[in-house]
C-alpha positions in Angstrom: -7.3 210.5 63.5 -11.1 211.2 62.7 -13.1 211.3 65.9 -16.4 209.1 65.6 -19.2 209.9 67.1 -21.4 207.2 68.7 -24.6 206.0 67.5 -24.2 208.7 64.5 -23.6 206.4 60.6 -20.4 207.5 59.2 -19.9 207.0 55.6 -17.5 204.4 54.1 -14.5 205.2 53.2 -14.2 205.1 49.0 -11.5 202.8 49.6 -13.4 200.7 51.2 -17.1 200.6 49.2 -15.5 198.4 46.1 -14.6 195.5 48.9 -17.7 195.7 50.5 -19.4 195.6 47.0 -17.4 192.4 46.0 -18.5 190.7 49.2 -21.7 191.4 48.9 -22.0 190.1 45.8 -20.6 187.0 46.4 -22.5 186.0 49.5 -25.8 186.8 47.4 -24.7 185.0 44.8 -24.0 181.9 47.2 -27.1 182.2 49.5 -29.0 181.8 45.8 -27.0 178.7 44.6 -27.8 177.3 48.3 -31.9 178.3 47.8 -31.6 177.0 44.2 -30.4 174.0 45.6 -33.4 173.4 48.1 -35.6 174.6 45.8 -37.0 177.1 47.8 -38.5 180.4 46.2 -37.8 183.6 47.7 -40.9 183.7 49.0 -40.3 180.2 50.9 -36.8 181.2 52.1 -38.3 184.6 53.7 -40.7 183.1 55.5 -38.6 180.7 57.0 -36.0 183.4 57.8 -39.6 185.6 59.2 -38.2 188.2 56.5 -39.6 190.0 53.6 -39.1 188.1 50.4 -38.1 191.6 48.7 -35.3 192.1 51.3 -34.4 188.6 50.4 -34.3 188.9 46.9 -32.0 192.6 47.6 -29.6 190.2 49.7 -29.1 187.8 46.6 -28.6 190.8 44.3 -26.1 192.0 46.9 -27.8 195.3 47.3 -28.0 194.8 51.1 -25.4 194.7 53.5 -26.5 192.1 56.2 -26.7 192.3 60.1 -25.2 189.2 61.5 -28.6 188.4 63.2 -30.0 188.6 59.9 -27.4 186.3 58.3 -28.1 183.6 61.2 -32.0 183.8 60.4 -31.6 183.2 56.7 -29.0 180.1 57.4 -31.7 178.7 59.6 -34.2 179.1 56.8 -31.8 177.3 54.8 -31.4 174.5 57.1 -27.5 175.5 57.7 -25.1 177.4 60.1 -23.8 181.0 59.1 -20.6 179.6 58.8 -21.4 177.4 56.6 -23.0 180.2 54.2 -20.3 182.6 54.3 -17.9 180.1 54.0 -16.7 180.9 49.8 -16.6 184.8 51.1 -13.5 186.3 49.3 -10.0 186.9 51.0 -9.8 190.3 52.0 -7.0 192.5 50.0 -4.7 194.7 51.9 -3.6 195.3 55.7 -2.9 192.3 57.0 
């Protein structure tokens, strides 16, 4: 077993990047469908969530890979719970 330091980033696993690609993908692609929705620009939706509209618009791209806090601020924004946007996040493939 690898020791892990604390407070020091490890790298992800290979393994693991793909899954964490797919998931971030599809919770951008939903928190767009949801702004779309309001019709709310990206600029509307980050000042709501008191983020930068460029992190925003990385998070819909699913370039980003969110804190929770920052998921709860852009539900807010959005006028819903964070369960309620990660709610079409995929099944996870694997251990179980």
């Amino acid at each position: 077993m690898v020791r892990v330091l604390v407070n020091k980033p490890q790298p992800l696993e290979a393994r693991f990047v793909q899954e964490r690609d797919r998931v971030q993908a599809v919770f951008g692609s939903r928190l767009r469908e949801f702004r779309i929705e309001r019709q709310m620009t990206l600029e509307m939706l980050a000042e709501k969530a008191d983020l930068h509209a460029n992190y925003v618009g990385a998070v819909e791209r699913g370039e980003r890979n969110l804190t929770l806090y920052n998921i709860w601020r852009i539900a807010q924004g959005l006028g819903l719970t964070a369960d309620e946007l990660m709610q079409e996040l995929p099944t996870r493939k694997g251990k179980r």
